[in-house]
C-alpha positions as CSV (number, residue, x, y, z in Angstrom):
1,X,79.8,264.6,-142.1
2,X,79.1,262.9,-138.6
3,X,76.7,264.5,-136.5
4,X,76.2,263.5,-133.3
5,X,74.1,264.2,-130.0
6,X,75.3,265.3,-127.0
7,X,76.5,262.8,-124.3
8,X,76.1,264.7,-121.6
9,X,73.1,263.5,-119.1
10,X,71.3,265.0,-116.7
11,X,73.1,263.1,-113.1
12,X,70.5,263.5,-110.4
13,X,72.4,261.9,-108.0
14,X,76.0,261.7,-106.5
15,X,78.7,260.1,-107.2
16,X,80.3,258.2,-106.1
17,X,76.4,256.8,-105.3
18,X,75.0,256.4,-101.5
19,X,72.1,254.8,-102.0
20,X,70.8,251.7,-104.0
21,X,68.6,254.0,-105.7
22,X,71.4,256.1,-106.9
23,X,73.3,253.5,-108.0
24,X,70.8,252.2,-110.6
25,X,70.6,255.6,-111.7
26,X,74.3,255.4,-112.2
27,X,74.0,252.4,-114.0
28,X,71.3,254.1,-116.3
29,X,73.5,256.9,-117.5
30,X,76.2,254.7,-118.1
31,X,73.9,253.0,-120.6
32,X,72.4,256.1,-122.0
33,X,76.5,256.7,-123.4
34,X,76.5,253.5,-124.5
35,X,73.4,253.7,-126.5
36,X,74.4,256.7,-127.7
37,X,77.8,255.6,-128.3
38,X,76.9,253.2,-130.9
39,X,74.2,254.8,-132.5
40,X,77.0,257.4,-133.2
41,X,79.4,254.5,-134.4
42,X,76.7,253.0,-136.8
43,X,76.1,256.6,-138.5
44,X,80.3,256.8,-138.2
45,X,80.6,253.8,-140.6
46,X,77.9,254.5,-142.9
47,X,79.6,257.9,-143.2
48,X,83.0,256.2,-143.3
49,X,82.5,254.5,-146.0
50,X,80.6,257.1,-147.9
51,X,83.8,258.9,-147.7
52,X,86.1,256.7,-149.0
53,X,83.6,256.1,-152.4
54,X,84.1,260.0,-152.3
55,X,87.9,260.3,-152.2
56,X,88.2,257.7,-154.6
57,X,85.5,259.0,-157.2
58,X,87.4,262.5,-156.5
59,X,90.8,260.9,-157.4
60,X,93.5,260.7,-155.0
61,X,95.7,263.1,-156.6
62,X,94.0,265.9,-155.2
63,X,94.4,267.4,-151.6
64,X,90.3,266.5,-151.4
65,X,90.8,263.2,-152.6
66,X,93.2,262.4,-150.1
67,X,91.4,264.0,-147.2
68,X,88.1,262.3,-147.8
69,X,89.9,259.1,-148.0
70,X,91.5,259.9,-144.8
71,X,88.5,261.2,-143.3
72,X,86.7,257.9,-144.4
73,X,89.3,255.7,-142.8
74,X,89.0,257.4,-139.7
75,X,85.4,257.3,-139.1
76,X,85.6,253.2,-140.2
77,X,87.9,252.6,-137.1
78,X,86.0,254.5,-134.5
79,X,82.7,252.8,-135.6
80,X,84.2,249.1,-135.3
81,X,86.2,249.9,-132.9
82,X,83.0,251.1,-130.1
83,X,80.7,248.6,-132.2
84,X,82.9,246.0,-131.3
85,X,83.6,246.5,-127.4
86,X,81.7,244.9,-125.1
87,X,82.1,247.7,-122.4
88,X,82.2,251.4,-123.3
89,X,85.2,253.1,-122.5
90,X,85.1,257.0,-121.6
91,X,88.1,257.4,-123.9
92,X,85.7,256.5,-126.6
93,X,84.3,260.2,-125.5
94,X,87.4,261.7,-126.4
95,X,88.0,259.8,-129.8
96,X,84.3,261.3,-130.7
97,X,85.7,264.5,-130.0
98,X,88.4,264.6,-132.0
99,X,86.2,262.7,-135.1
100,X,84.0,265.6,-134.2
101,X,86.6,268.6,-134.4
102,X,88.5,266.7,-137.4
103,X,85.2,266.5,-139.6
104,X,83.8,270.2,-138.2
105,X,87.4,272.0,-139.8
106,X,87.3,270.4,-142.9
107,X,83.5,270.9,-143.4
108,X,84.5,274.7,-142.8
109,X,87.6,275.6,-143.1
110,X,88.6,273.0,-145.1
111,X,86.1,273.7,-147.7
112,X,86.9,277.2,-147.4
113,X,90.5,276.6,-148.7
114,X,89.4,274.1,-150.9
115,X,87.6,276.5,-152.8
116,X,89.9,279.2,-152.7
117,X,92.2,277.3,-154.9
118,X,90.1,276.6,-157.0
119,X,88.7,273.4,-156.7
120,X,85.5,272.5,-156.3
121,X,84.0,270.7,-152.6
122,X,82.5,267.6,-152.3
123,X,78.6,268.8,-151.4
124,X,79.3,272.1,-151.2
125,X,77.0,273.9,-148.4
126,X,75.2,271.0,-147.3
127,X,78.8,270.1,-145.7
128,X,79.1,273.2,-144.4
129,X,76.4,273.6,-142.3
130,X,77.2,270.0,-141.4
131,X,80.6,271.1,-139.8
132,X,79.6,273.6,-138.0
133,X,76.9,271.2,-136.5
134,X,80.4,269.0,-136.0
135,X,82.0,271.9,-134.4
136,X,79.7,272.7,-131.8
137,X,79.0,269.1,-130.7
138,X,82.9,268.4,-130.1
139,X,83.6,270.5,-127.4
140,X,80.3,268.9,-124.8
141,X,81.4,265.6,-125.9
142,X,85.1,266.5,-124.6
143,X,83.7,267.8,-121.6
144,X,81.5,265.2,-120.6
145,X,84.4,262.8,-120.3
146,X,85.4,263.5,-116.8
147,X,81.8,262.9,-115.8
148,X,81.7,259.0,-117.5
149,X,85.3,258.7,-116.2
150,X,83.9,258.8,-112.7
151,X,80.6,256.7,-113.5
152,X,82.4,254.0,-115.1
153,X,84.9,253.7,-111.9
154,X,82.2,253.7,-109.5
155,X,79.8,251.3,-111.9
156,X,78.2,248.1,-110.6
157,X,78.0,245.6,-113.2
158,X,75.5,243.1,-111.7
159,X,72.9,246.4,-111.9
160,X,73.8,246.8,-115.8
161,X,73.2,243.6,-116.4
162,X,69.8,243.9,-114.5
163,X,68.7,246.9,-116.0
164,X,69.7,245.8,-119.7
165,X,67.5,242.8,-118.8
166,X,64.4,245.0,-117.6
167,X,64.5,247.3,-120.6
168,X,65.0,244.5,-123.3
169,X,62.9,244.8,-125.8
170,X,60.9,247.6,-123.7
171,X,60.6,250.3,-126.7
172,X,58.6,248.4,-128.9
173,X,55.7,248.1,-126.5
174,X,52.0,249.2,-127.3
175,X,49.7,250.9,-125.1
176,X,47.8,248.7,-123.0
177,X,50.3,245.6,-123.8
178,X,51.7,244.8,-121.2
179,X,50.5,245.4,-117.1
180,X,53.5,246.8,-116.1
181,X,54.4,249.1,-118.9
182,X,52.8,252.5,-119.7
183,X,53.4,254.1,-123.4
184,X,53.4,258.1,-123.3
185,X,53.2,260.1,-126.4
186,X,54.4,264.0,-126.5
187,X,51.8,266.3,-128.5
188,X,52.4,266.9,-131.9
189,X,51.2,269.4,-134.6
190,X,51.2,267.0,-137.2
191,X,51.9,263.0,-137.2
192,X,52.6,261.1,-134.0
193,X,54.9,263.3,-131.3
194,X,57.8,261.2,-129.7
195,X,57.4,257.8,-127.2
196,X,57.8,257.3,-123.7
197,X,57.7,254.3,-122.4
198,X,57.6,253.8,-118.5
199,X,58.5,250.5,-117.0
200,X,56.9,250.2,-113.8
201,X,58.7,248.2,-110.9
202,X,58.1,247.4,-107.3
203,X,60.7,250.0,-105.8
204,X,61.5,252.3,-108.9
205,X,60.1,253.6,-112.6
206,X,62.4,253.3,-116.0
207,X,61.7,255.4,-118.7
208,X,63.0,255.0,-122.1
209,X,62.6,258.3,-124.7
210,X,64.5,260.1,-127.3
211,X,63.8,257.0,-129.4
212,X,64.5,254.9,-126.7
213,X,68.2,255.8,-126.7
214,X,67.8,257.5,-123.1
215,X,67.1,255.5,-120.1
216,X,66.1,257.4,-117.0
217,X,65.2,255.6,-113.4
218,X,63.2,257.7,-110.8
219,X,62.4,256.3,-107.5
220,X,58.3,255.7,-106.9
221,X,58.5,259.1,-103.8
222,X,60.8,261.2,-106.7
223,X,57.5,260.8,-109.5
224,X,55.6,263.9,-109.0
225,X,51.9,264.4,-111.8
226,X,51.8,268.1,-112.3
227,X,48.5,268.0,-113.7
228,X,45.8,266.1,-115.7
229,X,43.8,267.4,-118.3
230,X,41.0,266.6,-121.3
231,X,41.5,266.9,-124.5
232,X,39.1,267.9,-126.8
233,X,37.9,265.4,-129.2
234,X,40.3,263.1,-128.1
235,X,40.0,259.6,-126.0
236,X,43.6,260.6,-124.6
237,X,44.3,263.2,-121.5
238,X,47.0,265.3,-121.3
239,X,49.4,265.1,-118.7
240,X,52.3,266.3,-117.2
241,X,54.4,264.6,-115.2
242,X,58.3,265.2,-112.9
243,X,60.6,262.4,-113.7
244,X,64.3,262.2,-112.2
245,X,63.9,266.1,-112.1
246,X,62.8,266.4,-115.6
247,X,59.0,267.7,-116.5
248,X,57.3,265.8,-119.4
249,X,54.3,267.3,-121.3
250,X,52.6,264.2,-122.7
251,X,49.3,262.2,-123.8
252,X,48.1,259.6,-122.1
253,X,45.5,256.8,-122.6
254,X,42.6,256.5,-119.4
255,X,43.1,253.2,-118.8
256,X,47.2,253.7,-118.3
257,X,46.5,256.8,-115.9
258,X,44.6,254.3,-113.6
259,X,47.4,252.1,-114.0
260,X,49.4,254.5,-112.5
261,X,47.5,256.1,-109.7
262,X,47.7,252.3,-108.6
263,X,51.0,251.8,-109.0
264,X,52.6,255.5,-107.5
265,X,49.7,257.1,-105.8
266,X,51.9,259.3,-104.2
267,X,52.7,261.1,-107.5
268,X,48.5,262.1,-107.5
269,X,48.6,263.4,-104.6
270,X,46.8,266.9,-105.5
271,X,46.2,266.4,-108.6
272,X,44.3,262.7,-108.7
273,X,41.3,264.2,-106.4
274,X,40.5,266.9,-108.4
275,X,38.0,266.9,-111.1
276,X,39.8,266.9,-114.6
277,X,39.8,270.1,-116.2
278,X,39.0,270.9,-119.9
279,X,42.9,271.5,-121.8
């Protein structure tokens, strides 16, 4: 029933970290998991206790009623159990794993059997396709466990602290809010395409995107434009921009480009002189 992202992020940098710089972006991928973490853990006890109504409505005698009360019980104790901690813990990694594997092979299998004897599964196909969703996002979230093993032992707290403090309340900005803080939209067919938001410091850049659930730090020299263009019948330009070595294809607001040609010129270099070119 739980479906979940994958927590492994993109580490730019080494580890254990050598420079200040690399350290913050340590300290930003450690709070990527947690974000992710306990989105996961919220969804976990909704699901948790959606289960248990299920295995009691299906009566306990069965074998389904007694799995989907399990099942239920199981997801409530993950969810308060990382909703509750102060600090993540990487073995919270591999208890999403197992959730992940245990609710991917009864979705499947499970419902496989369940219906070969007869009985009849709780939501059918739509659980299902939702296991084998489970199924494929165990086995990354396993892996990526060694990786926040390492981050965690080589964290520096003081920088959490600091970067929790710059990015509080940094996702509900609007464009042209605040002087330090740029808002980025990705082009969409129809409706609004997802935020960035850029935070703009004196030695470094934050970004927040995936619904502000992923926290990415680049240093001012590491921010490369990769170009700048109209768009027709629009006030906003398109532009595309290197971040952390990442490329993002967004839309961007005239009076925030100039924003940022002042704040990282470097980035324009090439691209800032030219004249802007119909997209």
């Amino acid at each position: 029933m739980l479906y979940t992202e994958a927590k492994t992020a993109a580490v730019n940098f080494p580890v254990p970290p050598v420079t200040p710089l690399d350290k913050l972006k340590l300290a930003a991928a450690y709070l990527s998991l947690k974000k992710a973490l306990r989105n996961s853990a919220r969804y976990g006890v909704g699901w948790g206790l959606f289960s248990v109504a299920m295995g009691v409505i299906s009566r306990p005698q069965t074998l389904s009623g007694y799995v989907w009360f399990a099942l239920g019980l199981l997801l409530l104790m993950q969810g308060v159990w990382i909703l509750g901690a102060r600090a993540i813990d990487p073995r919270m990694l591999l208890s999403e794993a197992f959730v992940l594997l245990t609710l991917g092979l009864w979705n499947t299998a499970g419902i496989y059997l369940t219906a070969r004897m007869g009985g009849r599964p709780i939501l059918g196909g739509h659980a299902f396709l939702w296991g084998i969703l489970q199924l494929l996002s165990a086995f990354p979230t396993y892996k990526s466990y060694a990786a926040y093993q390492l981050i965690c032992r080589h964290l520096d707290a003081a920088l959490v602290e600091e970067l929790e403090e710059v990015t509080r309340g940094l996702w509900k900005s609007k464009p042209g809010g605040i002087s330090d803080v740029v808002v980025l939209k990705k082009p969409a067919v129809l409706g609004s395409g997802e935020r960035l938001v850029v935070k703009l410091m004196p030695e470094y850049l934050v970004l927040l995107h995936d619904k502000g659930r992923a926290l990415r730090i680049s240093g001012k020299s590491e921010v490369v434009v990769t170009s700048v263009l109209k768009k027709l019948a629009s006030r906003s330009l398109k532009f595309a921009f290197s971040f952390d070595g990442e490329e993002f294809k967004t839309e961007i607001k005239p009076a925030d480009l100039e924003r940022l040609k002042t704040w990282v010129p470097l980035a324009f270099q090439g691209v800032g002189q030219l004249p802007l070119a119909e997209g």
